[in-house]
BAVO-906868 format. One record per residue (C-alpha): x, y, z; residue in one letter. Coordinates in steps of 0.2 Angstrom, whole numbers, plus 5000, padded with zeros to 4 digits. Layout:
BAVO-906868
- X,Y,Z,mitor
- X,Y,Z,A
...
end
This chain:
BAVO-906868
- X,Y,Z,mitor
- 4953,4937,4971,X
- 4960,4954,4966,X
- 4976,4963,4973,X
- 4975,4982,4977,X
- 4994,4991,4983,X
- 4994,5007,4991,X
- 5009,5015,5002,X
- 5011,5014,5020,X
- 5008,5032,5022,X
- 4992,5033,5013,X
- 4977,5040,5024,X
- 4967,5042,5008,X
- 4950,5032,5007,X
- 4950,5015,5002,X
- 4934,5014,4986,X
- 4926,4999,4980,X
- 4908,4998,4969,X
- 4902,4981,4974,X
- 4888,4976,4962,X
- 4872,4979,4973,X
- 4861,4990,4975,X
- 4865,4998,4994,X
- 4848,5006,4996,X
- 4845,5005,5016,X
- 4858,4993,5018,X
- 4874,4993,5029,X
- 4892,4990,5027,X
- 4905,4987,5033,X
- 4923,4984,5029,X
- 4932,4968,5036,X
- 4952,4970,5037,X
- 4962,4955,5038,X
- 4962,4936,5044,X
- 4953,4943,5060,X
- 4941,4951,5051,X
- 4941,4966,5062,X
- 4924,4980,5056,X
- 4927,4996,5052,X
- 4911,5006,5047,X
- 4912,5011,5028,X
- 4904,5025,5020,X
- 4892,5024,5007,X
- 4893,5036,4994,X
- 4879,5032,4979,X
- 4869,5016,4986,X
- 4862,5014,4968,X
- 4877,5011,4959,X
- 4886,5001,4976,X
- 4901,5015,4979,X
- 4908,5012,4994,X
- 4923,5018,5005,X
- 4932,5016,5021,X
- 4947,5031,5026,X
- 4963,5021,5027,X
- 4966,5033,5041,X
- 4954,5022,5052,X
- 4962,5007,5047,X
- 4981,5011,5049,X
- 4986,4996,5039,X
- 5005,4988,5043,X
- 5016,4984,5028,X
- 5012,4967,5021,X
- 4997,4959,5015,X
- 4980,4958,5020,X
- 4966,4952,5015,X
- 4949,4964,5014,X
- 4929,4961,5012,X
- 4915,4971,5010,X
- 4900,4965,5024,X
- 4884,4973,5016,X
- 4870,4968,5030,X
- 4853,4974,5021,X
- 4837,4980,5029,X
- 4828,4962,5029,X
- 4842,4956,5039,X
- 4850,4945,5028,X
- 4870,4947,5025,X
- 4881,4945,5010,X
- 4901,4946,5011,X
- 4909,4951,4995,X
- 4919,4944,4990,X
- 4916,4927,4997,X
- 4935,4926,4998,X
- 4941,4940,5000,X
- 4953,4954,4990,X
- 4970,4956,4994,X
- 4978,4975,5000,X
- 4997,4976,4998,X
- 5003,4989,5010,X
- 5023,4995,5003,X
- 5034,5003,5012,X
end
C-alpha cells in the first residue's frame, strides 16, 4: 500500500499508470471505504496512464483509501491494488 497527499483545494487530476495494458478496457476509480465509482480517464491504454479530476471527487480532509477498477472487454474485472492506496487530503 502506498500513500499519496495532496491539498484540500487541489482540483487537479489525480494520475496513476497501473501495469496493464488498457486497450478496450474500462476504469474506474473507487474513493474510499464505500468504494463510491467515479469514471477515469484513460490517457495511453498501452502504457496503463490513467486519471480521475479531483474536482469530481471533492475529497474531505483526512484519509481515504483509493482503487483503480479496470473492467476489460471479455468481462473479467481486476482491482488494483487488491488493497488499496491511501490519499491524504491536508488542510
Amino acid at each position: 500500500m502506498s500513500s499519496l497527499t495532496i491539498n484540500d483545494k487541489d482540483t487537479v487530476a489525480l494520475q496513476a499508470e497501473l501495469p496493464r495494458d488498457l486497450t478496450d478496457a474500462n476504469v474506474t476509480f473507487l474513493f474510499g471505504q464505500e468504494e463510491i465509482a467515479y469514471q477515469a480517464i484513460i490517457s495511453d491504454s498501452s502504457n496503463g496512464t490513467v486519471k480521475v479530476p479531483l474536482s469530481q471527487v471533492d475529497p474531505d480532509i483526512g484519509h481515504h483509501e483509493i482503487k483503480w477498477q479496470i473492467t476489460y472487454n471479455d468481462g473479467t474485472v481486476e482491482v488494483l491494488p487488491p488493497h488499496g492506496d491511501v490519499l491524504q487530503v491536508k488542510d
